[in-house]
Each structure stands twice: as C-alpha cells, then as structure tokens.
C-alpha atoms as a printed R data frame, in Angstrom:
    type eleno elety resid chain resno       x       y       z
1   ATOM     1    CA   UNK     A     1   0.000   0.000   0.000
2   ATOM     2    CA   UNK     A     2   1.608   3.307  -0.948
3   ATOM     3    CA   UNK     A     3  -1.587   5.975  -0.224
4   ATOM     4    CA   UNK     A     4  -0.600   9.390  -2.061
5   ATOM     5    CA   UNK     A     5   1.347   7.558  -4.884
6   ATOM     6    CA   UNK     A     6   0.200   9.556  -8.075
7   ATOM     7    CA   UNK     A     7   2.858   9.234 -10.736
8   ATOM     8    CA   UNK     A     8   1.735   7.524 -13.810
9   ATOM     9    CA   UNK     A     9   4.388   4.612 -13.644
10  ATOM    10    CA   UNK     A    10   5.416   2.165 -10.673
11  ATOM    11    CA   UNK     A    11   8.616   0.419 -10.716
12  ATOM    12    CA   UNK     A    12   8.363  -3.214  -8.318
13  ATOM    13    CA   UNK     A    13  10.946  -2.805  -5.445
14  ATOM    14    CA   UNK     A    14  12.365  -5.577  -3.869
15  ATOM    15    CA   UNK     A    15   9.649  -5.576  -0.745
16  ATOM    16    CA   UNK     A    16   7.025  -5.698  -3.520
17  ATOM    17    CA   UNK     A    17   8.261  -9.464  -4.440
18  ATOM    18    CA   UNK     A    18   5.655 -12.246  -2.991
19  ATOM    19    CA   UNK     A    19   2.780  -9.248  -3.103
20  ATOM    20    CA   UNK     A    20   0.087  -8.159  -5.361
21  ATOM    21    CA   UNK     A    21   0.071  -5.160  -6.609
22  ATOM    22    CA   UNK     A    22  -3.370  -3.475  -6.894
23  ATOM    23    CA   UNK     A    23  -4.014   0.492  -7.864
24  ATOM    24    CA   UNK     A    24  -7.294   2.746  -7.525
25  ATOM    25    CA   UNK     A    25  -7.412   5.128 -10.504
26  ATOM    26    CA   UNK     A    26  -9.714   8.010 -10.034
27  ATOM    27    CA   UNK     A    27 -10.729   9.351 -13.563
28  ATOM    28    CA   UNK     A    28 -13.390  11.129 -14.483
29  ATOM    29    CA   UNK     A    29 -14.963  10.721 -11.166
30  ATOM    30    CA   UNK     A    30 -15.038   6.429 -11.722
31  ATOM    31    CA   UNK     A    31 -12.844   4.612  -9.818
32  ATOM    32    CA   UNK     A    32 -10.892   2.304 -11.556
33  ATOM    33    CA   UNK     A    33  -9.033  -0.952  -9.747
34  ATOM    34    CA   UNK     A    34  -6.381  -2.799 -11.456
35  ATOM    35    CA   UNK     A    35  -4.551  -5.311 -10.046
36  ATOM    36    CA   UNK     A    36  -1.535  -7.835 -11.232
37  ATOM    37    CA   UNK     A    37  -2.165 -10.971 -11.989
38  ATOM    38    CA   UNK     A    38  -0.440 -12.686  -9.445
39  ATOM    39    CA   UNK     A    39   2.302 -12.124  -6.940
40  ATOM    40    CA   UNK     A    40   5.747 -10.473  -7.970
41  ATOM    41    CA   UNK     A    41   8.633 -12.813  -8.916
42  ATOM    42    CA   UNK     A    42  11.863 -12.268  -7.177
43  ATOM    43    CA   UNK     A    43  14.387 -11.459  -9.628
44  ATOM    44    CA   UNK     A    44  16.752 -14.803 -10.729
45  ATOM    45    CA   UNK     A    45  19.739 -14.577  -8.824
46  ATOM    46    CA   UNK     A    46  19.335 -11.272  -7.152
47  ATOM    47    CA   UNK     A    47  19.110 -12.918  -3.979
48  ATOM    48    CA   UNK     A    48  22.819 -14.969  -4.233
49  ATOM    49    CA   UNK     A    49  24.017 -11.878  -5.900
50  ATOM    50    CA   UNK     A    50  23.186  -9.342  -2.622
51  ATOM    51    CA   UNK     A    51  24.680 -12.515  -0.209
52  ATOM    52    CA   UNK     A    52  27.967 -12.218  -1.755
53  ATOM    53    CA   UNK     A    53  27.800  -8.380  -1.885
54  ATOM    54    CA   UNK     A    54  26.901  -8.600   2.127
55  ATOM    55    CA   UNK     A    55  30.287 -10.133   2.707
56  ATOM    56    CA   UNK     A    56  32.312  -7.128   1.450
57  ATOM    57    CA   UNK     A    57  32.652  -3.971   4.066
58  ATOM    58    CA   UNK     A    58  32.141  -1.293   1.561
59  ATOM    59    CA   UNK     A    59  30.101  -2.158  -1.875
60  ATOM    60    CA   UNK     A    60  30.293   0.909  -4.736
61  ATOM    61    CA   UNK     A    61  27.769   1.006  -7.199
62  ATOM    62    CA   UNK     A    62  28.023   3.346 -10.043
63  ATOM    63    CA   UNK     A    63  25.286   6.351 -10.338
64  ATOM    64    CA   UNK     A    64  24.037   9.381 -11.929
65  ATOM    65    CA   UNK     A    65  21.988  12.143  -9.801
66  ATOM    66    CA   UNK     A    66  18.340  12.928 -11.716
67  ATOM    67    CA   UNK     A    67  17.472  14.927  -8.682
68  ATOM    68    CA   UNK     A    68  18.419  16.861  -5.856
69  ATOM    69    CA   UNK     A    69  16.139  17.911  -2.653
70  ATOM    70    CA   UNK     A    70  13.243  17.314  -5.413
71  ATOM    71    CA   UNK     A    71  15.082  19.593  -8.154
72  ATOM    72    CA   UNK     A    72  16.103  18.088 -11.604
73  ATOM    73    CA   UNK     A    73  19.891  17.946 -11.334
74  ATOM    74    CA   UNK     A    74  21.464  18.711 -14.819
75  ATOM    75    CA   UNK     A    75  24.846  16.675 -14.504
76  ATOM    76    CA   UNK     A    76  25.011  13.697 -15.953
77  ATOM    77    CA   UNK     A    77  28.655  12.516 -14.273
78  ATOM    78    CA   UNK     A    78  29.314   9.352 -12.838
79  ATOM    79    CA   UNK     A    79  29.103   9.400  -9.125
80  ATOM    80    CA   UNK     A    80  29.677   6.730  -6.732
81  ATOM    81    CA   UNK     A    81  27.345   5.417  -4.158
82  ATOM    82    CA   UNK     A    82  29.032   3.805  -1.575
83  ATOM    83    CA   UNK     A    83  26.897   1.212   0.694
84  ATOM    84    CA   UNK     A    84  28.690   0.194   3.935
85  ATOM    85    CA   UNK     A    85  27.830  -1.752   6.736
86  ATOM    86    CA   UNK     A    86  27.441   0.991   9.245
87  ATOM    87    CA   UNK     A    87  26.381   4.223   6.566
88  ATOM    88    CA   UNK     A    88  25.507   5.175   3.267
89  ATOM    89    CA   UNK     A    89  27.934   7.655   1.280
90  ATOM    90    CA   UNK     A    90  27.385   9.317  -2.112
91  ATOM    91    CA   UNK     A    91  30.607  10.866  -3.569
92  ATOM    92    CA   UNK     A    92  31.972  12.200  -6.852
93  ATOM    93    CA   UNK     A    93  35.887  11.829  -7.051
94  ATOM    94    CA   UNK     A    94  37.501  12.348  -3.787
95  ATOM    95    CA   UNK     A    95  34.673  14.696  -2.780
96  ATOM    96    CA   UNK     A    96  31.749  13.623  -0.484
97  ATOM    97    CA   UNK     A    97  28.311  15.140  -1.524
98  ATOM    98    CA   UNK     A    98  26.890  13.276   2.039
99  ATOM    99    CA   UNK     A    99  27.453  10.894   4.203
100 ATOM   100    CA   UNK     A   100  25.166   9.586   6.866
101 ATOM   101    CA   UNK     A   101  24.834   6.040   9.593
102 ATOM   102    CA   UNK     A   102  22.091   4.443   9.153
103 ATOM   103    CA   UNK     A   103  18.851   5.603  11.265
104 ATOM   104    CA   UNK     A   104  15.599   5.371  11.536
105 ATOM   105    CA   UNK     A   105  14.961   8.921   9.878
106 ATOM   106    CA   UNK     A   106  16.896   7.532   6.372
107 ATOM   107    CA   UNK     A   107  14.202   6.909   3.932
108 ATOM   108    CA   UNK     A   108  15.585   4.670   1.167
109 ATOM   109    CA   UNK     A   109  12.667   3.470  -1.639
110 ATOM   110    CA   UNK     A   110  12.268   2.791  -5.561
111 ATOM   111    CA   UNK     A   111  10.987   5.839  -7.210
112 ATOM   112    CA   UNK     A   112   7.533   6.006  -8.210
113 ATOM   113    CA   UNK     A   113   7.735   7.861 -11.438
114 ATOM   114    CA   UNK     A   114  10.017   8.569 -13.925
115 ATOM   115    CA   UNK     A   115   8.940   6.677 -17.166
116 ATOM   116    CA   UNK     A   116  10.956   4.287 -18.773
117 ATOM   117    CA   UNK     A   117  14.069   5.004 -16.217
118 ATOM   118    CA   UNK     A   118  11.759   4.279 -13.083
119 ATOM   119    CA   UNK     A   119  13.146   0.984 -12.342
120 ATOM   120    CA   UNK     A   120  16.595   1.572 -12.257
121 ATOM   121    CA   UNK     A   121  15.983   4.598  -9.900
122 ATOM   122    CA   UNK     A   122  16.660   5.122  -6.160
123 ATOM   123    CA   UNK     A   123  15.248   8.093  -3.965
124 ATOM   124    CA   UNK     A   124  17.170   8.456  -0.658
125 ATOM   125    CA   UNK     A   125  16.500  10.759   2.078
126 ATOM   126    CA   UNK     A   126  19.552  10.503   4.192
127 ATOM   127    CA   UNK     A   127  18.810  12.691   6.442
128 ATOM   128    CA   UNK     A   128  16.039  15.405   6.973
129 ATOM   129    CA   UNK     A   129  16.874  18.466   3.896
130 ATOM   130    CA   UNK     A   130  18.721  16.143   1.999
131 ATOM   131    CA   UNK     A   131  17.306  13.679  -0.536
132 ATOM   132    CA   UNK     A   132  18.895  12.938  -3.909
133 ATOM   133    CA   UNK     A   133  16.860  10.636  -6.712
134 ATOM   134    CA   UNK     A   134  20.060   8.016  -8.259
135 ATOM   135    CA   UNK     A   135  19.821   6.393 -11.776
136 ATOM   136    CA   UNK     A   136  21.619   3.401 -11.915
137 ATOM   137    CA   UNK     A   137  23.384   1.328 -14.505
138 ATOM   138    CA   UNK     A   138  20.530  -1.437 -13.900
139 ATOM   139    CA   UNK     A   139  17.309  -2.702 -12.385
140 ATOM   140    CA   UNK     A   140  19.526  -5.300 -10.591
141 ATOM   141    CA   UNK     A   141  22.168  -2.849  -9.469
142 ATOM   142    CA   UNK     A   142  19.043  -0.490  -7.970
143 ATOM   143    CA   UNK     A   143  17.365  -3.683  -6.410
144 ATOM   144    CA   UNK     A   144  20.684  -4.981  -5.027
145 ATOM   145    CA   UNK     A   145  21.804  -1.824  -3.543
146 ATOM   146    CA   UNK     A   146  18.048  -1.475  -2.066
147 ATOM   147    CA   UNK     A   147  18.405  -5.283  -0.562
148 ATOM   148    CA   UNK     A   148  21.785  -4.433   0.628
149 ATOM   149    CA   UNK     A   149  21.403  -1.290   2.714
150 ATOM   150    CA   UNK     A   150  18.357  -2.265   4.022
151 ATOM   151    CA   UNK     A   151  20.251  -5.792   5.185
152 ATOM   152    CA   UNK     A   152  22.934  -3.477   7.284
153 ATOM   153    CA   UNK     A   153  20.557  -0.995   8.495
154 ATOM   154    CA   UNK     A   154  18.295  -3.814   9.770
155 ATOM   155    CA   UNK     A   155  22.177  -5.406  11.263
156 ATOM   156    CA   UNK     A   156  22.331  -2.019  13.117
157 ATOM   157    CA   UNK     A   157  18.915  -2.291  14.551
158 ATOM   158    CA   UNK     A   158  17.199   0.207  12.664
C-alpha cells in the first residue's frame, strides 16, 4: 500500500516481491481498480548476488543524480554510491556530496515515477533536507543496492 502515490508509472521494489500489486485510478470521477495478476517474482539470482555483496565492508555502485532535494539535477557525471555496513555515502571523485549512519529517519525506496528510467531509480533521504533521486546502470544494481542497505541498516537495529 503506498496511499498518495500519483505518478503515472510504478517500478516493483524488492519488498514488492511475494505481493500483489493493486491500484485505484480516479478518472473522471469512476474509480478504476487494477490489479496484477499474481504475486511479484523475485528477480533470478538477485538474492545470491546481494549474499555475496553482504560479505564485502564497503560495496560501490556506479550512479548518476536525476534529482536533488526534489530539483532536476542537470549533470550527468558518474558518481559513486558507496553502501557500507554501518552508513551510506554518495561521492563524486575524492569529494563527499553526504554521508550519513544508518537511522531510523533515512528513507531509502524505488521511485515512483520517472517513465521508462523508473526501475533503475533510487530516492534516498539521508537525512532530513537532503534527498537525492540516483539512476543506476541497472534494475539489478538499484534492487541490489536497495536489498543491501536495508540488510545493514536492519544489522544495526534500525
């Protein structure tokens, strides 16, 4: 259930798999209800993939910034997301744009929009004023690095 949800596209997230999806469309003043027919497959080989990436301290994945604190960001460079057992860190080069431990204020989510690019896209809040939307190379690279911070934050307790 994702109440307030009203872009026109929905990329499945990895807490999606198992579930079935359903959407209310108001149009027109009819409510419409569509619904998938059945649950969501896990991705082949996601799961062995993230278990091997949980054994590794640090794990980089390679990313472009779409947005920044909800503005489109007009960059295209390559910037590194870095996803560590005790914090998340987004950097490009030797400079850090932000770093932040895991908490329970870090929102961390597939984006809900986006078109064609939606499901290899990543909104993160890391902390309160500072949320970035990341494009990644791949559906599996977004889902792992999804899978994989929300493993270590759940290892810290949050």
């Amino acid at each position: 259930v994702n109440p307030g949800a009203s872009k026109s596209v929905y990329a499945p997230e990895p807490f999606d798999v198992g579930r079935i999806l359903q959407v209310e469309i108001i149009y027109d003043g009819q409510l419409i209800v569509l619904t998938t027919a059945g649950a969501i497959d896990p991705a082949a080989g996601l799961g062995n993939y993230v278990e091997a990436l949980v054994r590794k301290h640090d794990v980089e994945f390679n990313v472009v910034v779409s947005q920044m604190n909800g503005a489109d960001h007009p960059s295209e460079s390559i910037h590194i997301l870095h996803v560590g057992k005790m914090r998340m860190k987004l950097c490009k080069g030797k400079k850090t744009i932000v770093k932040e431990y895991y908490s329970s204020s870090m929102q961390l989510c597939g984006v809900r929009g986006g078109g064609n690019a939606a499901a290899q896209a990543l909104f993160w809040q890391a902390k309160k004023g500072f949320s970035v939307v990341l494009a990644f190379e791949s559906e599996r690279e977004r889902n792992a690095a999804i899978m994989l911070a929300r493993r270590f934050a759940f290892d810290c307790n949050v």
